[in-house]
N, C-alpha and C positions, 0 to 999 in steps of 0.2 A: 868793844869788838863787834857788838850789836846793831848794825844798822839799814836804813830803810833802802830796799830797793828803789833806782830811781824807775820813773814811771815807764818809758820805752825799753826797760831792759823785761820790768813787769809784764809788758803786755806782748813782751815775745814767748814768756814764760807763759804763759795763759793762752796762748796761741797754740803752743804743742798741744794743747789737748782741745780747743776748740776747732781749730785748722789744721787738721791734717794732710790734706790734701786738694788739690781744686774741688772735689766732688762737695766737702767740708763747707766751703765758703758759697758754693751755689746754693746746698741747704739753707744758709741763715739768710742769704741773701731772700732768694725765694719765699722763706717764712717771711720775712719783712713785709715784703709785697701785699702780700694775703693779709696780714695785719692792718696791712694800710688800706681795704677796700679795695684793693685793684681788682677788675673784672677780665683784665688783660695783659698778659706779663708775655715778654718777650727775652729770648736768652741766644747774647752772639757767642760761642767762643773760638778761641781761634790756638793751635795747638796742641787742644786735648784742656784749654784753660792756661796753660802756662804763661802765653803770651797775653790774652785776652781772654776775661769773663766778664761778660757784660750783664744788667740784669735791668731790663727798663720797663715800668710797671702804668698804669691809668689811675695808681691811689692817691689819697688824699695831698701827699705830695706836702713840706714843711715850710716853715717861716727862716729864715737866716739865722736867726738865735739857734732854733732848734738845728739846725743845719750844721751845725760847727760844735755845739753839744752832744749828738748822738754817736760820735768818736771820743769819747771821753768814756772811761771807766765805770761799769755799773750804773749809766745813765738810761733811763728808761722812762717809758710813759704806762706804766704797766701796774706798780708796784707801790703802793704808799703808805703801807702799813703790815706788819707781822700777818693780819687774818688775811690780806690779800694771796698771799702764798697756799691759801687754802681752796682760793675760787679761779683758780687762772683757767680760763680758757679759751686763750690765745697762742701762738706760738712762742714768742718773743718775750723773756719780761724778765732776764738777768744783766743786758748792758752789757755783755761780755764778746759776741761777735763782731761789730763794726771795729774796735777797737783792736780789736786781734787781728783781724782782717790787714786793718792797714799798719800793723806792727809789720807785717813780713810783707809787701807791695806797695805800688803806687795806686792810689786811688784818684778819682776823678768823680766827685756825686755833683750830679746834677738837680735843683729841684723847686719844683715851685706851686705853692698853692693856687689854687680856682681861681679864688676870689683876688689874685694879685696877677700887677700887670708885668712886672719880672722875677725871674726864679735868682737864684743861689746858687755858683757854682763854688765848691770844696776841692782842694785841690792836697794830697798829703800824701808823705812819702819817708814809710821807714817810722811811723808815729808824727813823725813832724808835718804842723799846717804851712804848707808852701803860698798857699795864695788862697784869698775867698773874697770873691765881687760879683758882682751881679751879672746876670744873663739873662738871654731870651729863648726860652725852651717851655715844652709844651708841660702842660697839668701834669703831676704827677712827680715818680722818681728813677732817675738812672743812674745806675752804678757801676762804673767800668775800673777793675782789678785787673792791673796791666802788671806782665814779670815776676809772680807771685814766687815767694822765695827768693826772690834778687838779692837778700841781704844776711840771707842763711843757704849758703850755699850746698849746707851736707844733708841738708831737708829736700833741697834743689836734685841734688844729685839721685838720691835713691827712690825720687819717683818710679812708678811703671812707666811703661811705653806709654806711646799715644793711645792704642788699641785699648790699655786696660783701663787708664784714667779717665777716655771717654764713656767706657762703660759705664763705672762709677757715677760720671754724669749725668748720664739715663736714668741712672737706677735713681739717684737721688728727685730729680724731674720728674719721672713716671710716679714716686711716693708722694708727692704732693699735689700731682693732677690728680689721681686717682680720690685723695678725698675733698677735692673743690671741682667737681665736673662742672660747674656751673660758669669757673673761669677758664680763658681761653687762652696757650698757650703756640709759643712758636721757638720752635730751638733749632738752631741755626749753626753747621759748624764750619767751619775755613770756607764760606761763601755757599756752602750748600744745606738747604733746609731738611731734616731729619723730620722735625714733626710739626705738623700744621695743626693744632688739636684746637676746635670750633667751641663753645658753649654747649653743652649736651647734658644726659640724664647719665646715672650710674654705669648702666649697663653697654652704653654706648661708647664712652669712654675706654671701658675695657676692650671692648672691640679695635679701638682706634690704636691702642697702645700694644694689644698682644699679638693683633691681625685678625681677619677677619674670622678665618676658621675655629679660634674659637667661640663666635655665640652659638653654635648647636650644644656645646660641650658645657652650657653655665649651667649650673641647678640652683634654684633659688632658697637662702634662709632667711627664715623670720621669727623669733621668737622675743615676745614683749611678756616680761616678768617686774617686779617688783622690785627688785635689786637691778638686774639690768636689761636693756634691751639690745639682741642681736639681731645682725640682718647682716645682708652681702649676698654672695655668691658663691657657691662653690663646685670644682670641677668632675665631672664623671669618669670614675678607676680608669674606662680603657685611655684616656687622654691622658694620664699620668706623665709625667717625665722626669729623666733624669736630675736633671738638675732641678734645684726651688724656685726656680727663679718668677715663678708667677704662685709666688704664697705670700700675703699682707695681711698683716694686722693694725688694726688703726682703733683709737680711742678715741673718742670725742673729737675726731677727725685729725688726730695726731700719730705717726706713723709710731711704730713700736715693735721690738722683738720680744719673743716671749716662747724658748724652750718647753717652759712645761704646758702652757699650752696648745703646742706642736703636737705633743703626748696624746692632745683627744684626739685628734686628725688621724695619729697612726694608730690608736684602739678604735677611733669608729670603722678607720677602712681596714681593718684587719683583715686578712685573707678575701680581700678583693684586691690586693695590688700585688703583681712580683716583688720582687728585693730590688731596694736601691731605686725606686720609681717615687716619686712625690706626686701629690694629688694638686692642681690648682685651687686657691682660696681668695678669697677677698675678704674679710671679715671686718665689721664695725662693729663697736661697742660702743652703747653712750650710756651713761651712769651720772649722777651730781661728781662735780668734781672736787670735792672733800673725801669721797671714796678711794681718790686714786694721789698718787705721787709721783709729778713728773720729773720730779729735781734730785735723783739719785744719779744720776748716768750724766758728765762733759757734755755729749752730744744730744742729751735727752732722748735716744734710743730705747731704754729699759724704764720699764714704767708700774711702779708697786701696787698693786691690788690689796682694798682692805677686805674683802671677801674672794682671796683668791680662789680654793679650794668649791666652793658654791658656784662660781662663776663657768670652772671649770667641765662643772658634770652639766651644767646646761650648756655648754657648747656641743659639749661631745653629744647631749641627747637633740640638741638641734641639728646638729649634722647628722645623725642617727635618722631620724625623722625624713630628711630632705633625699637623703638616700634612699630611705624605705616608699617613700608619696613616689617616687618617678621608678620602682621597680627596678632596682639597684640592688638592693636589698633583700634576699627571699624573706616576705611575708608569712605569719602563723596563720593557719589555714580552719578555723574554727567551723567548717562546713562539719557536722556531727552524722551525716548520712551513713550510715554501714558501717559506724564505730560499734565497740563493746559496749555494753550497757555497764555504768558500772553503779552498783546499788550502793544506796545510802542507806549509814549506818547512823539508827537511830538511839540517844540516849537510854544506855542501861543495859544496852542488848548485849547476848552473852558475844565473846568471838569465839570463832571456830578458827582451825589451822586449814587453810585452802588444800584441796586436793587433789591429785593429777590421776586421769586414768587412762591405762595404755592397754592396746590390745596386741599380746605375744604371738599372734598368729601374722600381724601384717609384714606382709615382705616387700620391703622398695625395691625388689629388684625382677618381682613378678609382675609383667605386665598385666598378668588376669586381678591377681588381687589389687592391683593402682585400680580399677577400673569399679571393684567391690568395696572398695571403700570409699569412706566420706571425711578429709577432711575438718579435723576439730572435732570428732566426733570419735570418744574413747570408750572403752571398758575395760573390767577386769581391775582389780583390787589397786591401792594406790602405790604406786610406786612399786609395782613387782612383776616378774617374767618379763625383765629387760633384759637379762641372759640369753632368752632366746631367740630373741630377734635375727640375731648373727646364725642362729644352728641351720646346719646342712649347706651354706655358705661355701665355696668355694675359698682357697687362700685367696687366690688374687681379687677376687671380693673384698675381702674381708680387706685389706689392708693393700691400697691403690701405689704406688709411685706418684707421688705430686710431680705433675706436668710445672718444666721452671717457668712458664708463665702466669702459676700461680703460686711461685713462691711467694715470701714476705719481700716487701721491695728492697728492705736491709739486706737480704742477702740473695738478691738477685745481678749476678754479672754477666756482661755481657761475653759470651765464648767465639776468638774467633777460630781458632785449631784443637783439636788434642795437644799437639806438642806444643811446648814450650814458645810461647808468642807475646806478642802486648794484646793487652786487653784493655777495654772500656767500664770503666763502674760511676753510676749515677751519671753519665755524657759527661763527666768533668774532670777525673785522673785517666791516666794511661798508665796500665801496672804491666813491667817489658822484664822479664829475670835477667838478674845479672849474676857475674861470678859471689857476690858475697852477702846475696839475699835476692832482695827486690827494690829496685824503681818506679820512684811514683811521680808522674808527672803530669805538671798544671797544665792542661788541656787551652787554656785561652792563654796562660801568656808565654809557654810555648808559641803559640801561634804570634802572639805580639811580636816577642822576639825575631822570629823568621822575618814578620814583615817588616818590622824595624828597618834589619839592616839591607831589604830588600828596597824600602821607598828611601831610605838616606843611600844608597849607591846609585838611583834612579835621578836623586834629584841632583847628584854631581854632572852624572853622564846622561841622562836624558833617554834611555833605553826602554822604557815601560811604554808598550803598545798601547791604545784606546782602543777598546769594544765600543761602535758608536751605538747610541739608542734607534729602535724603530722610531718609537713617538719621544720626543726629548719631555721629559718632566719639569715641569714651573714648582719654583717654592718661595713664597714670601713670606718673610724674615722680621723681627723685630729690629729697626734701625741698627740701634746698637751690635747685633750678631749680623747686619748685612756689612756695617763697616769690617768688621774682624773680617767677615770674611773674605770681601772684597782687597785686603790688603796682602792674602795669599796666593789669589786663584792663579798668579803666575808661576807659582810655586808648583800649585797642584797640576799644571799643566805638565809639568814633568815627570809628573809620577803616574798619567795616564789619564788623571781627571778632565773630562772634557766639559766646566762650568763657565757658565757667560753670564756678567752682569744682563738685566732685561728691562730694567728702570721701575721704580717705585719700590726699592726693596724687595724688592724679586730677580732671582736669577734660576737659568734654565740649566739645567744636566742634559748637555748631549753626548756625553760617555763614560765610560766607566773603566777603570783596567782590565784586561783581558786577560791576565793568568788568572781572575781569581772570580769565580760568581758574582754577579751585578745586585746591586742592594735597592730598595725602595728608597726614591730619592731625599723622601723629606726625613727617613728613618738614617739614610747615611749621613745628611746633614748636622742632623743632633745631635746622632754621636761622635760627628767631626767636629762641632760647636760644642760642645761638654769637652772633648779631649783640651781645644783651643783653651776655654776659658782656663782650665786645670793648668796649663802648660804657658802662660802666657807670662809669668812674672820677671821674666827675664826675655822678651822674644827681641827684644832690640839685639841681644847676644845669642851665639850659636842656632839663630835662624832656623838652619835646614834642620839640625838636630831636633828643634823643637816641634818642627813641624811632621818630622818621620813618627817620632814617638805620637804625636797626638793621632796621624793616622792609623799608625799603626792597632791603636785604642779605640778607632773607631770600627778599621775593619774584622779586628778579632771581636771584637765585644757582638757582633751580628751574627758570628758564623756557629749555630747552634745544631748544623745539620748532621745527620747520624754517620758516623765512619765504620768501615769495614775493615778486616784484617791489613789489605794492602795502601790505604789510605793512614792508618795507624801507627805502619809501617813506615808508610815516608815521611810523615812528622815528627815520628823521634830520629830519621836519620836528617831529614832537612835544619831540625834543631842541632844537634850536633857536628853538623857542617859550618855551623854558626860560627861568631868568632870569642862572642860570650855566649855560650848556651846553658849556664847554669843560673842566668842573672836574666831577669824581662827587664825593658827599657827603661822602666823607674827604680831597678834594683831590688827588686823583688826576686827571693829565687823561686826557677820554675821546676824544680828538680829535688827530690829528697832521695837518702835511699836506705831503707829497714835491713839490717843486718838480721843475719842468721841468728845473732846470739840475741837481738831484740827480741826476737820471736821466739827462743827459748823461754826469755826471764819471764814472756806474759803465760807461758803452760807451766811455770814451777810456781806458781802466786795458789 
């Protein structure tokens, strides 16, 4: 009943988890390169990768034998003995990508060494070798995965859009320029180039890849210790953002996720960042690679530390550090000028109990005696005729009314009538009585919801005016978030957005909608690019739908400004006008409501 899988049915099975998606195949593609010495890798694709991923490299480039071997099962030049699994460090060295690769595509490898006067072309399709004869092509290797998926259609199907599988392809690209700045790449998509990235040093590179705006925003780590050495970069609180999307970790120049050590980033920047904000990082680790295990994780993603927990508290005190050198940080202030003196207690000495001396005559509330007295300066027995202090004391003296501006901030609300109104607690409920207690309602997605079904009616009928800008705002964009976005803005022009491509990854804001306050442009873009990314897993379907919700999230998520009784007022009636006003666009409810008898059961406890 027992028997052997034949080999093309194997290496479709081994593909579900080493090929996931195009972004999948450009990584091992890409490692290959770098393995091979390439100084210069180039990347076509065309569709998002569907139709075409190309991957053409300057490396060493193979012999014909080897050419028609490295599609074959656990074939590798990496690996020749058990201890070898201990010293890798290289990308490459289980034999399980090319081979997966061309289980679900056609492939086309091109390749040919230096020192020969024709290369090798490979020709396979679906695991099978269709053709392999000689050609004439330059030093080096090229790798063209044409129709990926052709032959698993339900793998095919459930791709993202273009917009999201592009992204993926960025992200993958940017991980592995980021730890070879020294090679130069070019990625290329449906005949237009995204990124030209030259030879350069660390820091340049990040510049090239994030934009320019941020090298003011880098702060530099370095810490060389005995178990490991860190270094990289990392970002300054105010430049935080929403999304992670500029946080890396890399090992021995191998890209890596790593949860718990996220953990020191959010203890080092503790109460320097709002909620929901990420810091930017770059981080390298280099360690002997017997310390570390890259071969737990299909995609070699997750990577095991044999001194994880050590590793850890020097990160976080390296970042600690790098924050504190550039005045991030309040500093301990060891200036001793006009401190207490405090006396040293010398072996054997008896102790005493400290004692306090008050003088019962002083009144805070006589300006003649403020004037007679001295500060720090007591008498009179310890701790006695504190009774008197208060005598002859008027009541209203003695015992004030706290002004509610110095209440405790738990139990500061904001009032906007005597009678019975909505009110504001902490800027973020709206508490409005109703017949059978109280309503409490979510202040921002209230507001989502209103806009919701105000930018999805705009963008049927085209009704939403433009406020145009005095001076129009330029923002440029990370490739990948210029494509997104660039594949909406005819969208957004319906909903009042006045944004125009400007070339180079830059587009200008020359308006904004006019029912509603105008945002800071590169502050609206973010959080219209965060909603996007959030909302994009289906945008090939329901479109406008997708696109009202993400605005919708980006223009409430901004509007933190303080409301008054009659603004309060018209946001619980604009919500209720609504045609879900108990549900925000991602179904969330925006609405609870405390019964009467709730608020009994918590005074009989």
């Amino acid at each position: 009943m027992i028997q052997l899988l034949p080999d093309h049915i194997a290496n479709q099975i081994a593909a579900g988890e080493v090929v996931q998606r195009p972004a999948s195949a450009l990584k091992e593609l890409l490692e290959n390169a770098i393995d091979a010495g390439a100084t210069s890798l180039t990347v076509i694709l065309a569709d998002a990768g569907r139709t075409l991923l190309q991957v053409v490299d300057n490396g060493c480039g193979m012999s014909s034998a080897d050419a028609r071997m490295a599609f074959e099962r656990h074939a590798t030049s990496k690996i020749r003995q058990m201890d070898d699994l201990n010293a890798i460090t290289t990308f490459g060295f289980r034999g399980e990508a090319l081979a997966s690769i061309a289980a679900v595509s056609e492939v086309v490898l091109k390749t040919r060494r230096e020192k020969d006067e024709l290369g090798t072309q490979v020709v396979i399709s679906a695991s099978e070798v269709t053709a392999q004869e000689p050609v004439a092509c330059n030093a080096g290797t090229s790798i063209a995965v044409r129709n990926l998926f052709f032959n698993v259609p339900a793998r095919r199907k459930f791709l993202k859009s273009d917009n999201v599988e592009l992204r993926n392809l960025v992200i993958e690209m940017q991980r592995v320029a980021l730890c070879h700045p020294e090679v130069a790449f070019t990625m290329q998509h449906n005949g237009a180039t995204l990124y030209n990235l030259p030879s350069s040093n660390l820091r340049q590179r990040i510049v090239a890849l994030m934009g320019k705006d941020i090298n003011q925003r880098l702060i530099t780590v370095q810490v060389d210790t005995s178990v490991v050495r860190i270094s990289g970069f990392i970002g300054k609180p105010e430049s935080a953002k929403r999304t992670a999307s500029e946080q890396f970790f890399f090992v021995n120049n191998r890209f890596f996720k790593s949860p718990y050590f996220q953990k020191a980033f959010t203890n080092a920047y503790q109460q320097l960042l709002p909620e929901r904000l990420y810091p930017a990082f770059f981080i390298f680790f280099d360690l002997p690679p017997d310390k570390i295990d890259v071969n737990i994780h299909p995609a070699k993603i997750e990577v095991k530390f044999e001194e994880e927990q050590i590793i850890f508290q020097m990160l976080y005190a390296a970042v600690r550090e790098a924050l504190g050198k550039f005045a991030v940080v309040p500093s301990i202030d060891f200036n001793m000028e006009g401190a207490p003196a405090i006396p040293a207690m010398r072996k054997g000495a008896p102790v005493t109990l400290p004692s306090l001396h008050i003088d019962p005559s002083f009144n805070p509330f006589d300006e003649k005696g403020k004037q007679k007295s001295t500060p720090g300066a007591f008498s009179g027995s310890v701790l006695s005729g504190w009774e008197k202090l208060y005598e002859g004391l008027p009541p209203s003296k003695q015992f004030e009314d706290i002004p509610e501006e110095k209440m405790p901030e738990q139990l500061s609300v904001e009032r906007f009538a005597p009678e019975p109104a909505p009110c504001l607690v902490k800027g973020k409920y709206i508490l409005t009585p109703v017949k059978s207690g109280w309503m409490i309602i979510d202040r921002r997605r209230a507001r989502q919801r209103i806009l919701y079904e105000r930018f999805l009616q705009n963008l049927w009928r085209n009704l939403e005016e433009t406020q145009q800008e005095i001076f129009p705002q330029t923002v440029t964009l990370p490739p990948a978030d210029y494509v997104l976005l660039e594949s909406v803005l005819e969208d957004l022009a319906h909903t009042g957005y006045d944004i125009r491509p400007f070339g180079n990854n830059t587009v200008v804001v020359n308006g904004q909608p006019a029912s509603f306050p105008p945002m800071d442009a590169a502050q609206l873009l973010e959080e219209l690019l965060h909603a996007l990314h959030e909302n994009t897993a289906d945008l090939k379907t329901q479109r406008q739908e997708k696109l009202a919700r993400s605005l919708s999230k980006a223009a409430a998520g901004t509007a933190a400004e303080p409301l008054n009784m009659p603004e309060a007022q018209a946001l619980v009636d604009n919500l209720f006008a609504c045609k879900e006003p108990s549900l925000s666009p991602e179904g969330k409810p925006t609405l609870q409501i405390i019964t009467v008898e709730e608020i009994d059961k918590r005074f009989l406890k």
